[in-house]
C-alpha positions in Angstrom: 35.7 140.4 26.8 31.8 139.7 26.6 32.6 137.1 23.8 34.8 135.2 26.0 33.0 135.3 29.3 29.9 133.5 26.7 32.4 131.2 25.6 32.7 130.0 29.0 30.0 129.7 29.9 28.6 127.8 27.1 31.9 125.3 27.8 30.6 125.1 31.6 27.1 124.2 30.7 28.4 121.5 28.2 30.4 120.0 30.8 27.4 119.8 33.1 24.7 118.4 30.5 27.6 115.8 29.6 27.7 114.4 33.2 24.1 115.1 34.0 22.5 113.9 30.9 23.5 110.4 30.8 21.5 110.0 34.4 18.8 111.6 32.5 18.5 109.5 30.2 19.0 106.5 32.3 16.4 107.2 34.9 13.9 108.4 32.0 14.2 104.7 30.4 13.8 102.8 33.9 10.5 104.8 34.6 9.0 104.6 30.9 10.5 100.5 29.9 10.8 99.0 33.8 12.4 95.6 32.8 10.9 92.7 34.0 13.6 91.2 35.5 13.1 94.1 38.7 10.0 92.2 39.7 7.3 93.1 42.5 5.1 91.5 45.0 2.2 91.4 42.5 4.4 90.2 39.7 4.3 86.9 41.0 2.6 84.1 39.0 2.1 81.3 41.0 -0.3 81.3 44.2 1.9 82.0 47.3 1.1 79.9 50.7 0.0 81.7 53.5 -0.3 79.2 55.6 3.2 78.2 57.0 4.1 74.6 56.5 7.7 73.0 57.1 9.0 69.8 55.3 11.8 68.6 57.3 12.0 65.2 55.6 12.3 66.8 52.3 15.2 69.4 53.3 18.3 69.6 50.8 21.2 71.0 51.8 20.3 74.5 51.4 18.6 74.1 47.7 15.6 75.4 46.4 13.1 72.4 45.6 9.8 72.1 42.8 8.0 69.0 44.4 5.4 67.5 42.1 2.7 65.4 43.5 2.5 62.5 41.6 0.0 59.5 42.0 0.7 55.7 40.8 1.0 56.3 37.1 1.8 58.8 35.3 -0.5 60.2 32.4 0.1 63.2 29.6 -0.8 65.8 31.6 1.8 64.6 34.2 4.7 63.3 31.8 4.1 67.0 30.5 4.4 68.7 34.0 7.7 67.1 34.6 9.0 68.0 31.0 8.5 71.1 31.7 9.5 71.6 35.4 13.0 69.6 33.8 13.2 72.5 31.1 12.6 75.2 33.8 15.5 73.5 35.8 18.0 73.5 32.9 16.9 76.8 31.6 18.5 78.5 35.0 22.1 77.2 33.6 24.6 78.2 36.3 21.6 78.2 38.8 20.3 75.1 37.8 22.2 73.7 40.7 20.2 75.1 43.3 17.1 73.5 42.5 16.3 69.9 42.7 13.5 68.4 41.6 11.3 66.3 43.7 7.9 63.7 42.9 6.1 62.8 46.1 3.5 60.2 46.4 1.4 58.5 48.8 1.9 55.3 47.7 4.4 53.0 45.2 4.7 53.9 41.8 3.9 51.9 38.9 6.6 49.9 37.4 6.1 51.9 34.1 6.5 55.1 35.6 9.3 54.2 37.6 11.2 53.4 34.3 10.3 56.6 32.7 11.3 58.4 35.7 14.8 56.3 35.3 15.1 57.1 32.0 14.1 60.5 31.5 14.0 62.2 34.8 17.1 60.9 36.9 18.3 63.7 38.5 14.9 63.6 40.3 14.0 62.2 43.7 11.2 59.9 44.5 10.0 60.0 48.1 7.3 58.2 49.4 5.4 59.8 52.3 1.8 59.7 52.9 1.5 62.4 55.1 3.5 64.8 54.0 1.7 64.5 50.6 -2.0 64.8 52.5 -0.6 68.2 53.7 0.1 69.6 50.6 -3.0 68.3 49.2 -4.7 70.1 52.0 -2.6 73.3 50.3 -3.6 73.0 47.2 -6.6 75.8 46.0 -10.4 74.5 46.5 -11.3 72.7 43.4 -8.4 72.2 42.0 -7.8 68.7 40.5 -5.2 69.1 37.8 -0.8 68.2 38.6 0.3 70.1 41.7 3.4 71.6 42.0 4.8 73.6 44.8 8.0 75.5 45.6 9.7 74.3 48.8 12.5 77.4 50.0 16.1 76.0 51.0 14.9 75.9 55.0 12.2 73.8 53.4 9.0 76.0 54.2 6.1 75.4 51.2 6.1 78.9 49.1 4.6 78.9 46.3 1.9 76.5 44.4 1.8 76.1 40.7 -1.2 75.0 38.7 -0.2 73.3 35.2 -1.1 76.5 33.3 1.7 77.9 35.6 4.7 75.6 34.5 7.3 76.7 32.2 8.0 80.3 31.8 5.7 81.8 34.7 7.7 79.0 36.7 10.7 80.3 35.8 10.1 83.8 36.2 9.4 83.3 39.3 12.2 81.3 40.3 14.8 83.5 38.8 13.5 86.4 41.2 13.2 84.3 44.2 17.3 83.2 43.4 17.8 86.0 42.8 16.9 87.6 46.2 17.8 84.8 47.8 21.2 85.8 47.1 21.0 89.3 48.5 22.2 90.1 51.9 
């Protein structure tokens, strides 16, 4: 009789551990490897704007936008920002679509730019507004005199600013979590 009241309980305790354990496990691995996916506020790598700025003239239709401030021509530095802004943009696959890319200037582009923007760029937009593009120069960090690139949010508020050391995969990063919450709710 004591064997058998042992035996049970050995096959109760098994039965526990085999649906506690599992949750164990799981809650052991998210505190000791968080993935990087489940990002925070201070995960962020590019510099987010304070300062609350709306681009009405820019808005579209609900889309997330990178806008690039480009001048007259376009140099290395520049052909390499849009490169990789392009990559960033196709490496979101089914969320590509809910980012367009953007190049605002101040003034007309140069013929040769406009023909490498034609041929390797087309799904971006050219617009062509001085002020808007004083404002966002105004945004841009002290100092700072490399390719600007900000992140407008669908309701077209500035939210982000990204230095050319930023482009790529921080880019990226950051607009997978931004997406990504922008789904919730």
């Amino acid at each position: 009789m004591i064997e058998t009241s042992d035996k049970g309980r050995r096959e109760l305790a098994a039965m526990v551990s085999i649906a506690v354990l599992p949750f164990v496990i799981a809650a052991l691995l998210f505190f000791i490897f968080p993935n990087e996916e489940i990002s925070s506020q201070e995960a962020r790598e590019g510099l987010e704007i304070e300062q609350i700025l709306q681009i009405n003239a820019i808005a579209a239709g609900g889309k997330w936008r990178i806008l690039h401030l480009v001048e007259d021509t376009c140099d290395k530095k520049c052909e390499e920002a849009l490169f990789l802004t392009r990559q960033t943009r196709k490496a979101l696959s089914k969320y590509a679509g809910e980012v367009h890319r953007i190049a605002l200037t101040a003034k007309d582009l140069h013929p040769d730019f406009m023909n490498l923007l034609a041929q390797d760029h087309r799904p971006l937009s050219v617009v062509s507004d001085p002020q808007i593009f004083s404002e966002l120069l105004d945004l841009a960090p002290d100092g700072f005199g490399g390719h600007r690139v900000f992140l407008l949010d669908p309701l077209g508020r500035v939210v982000m600013f990204f230095s050319e050391k930023k482009l790529g995969k921080p880019l990226l990063k950051d607009l997978r979590y931004l997406l990504r919450i922008s789904r919730m709710g």
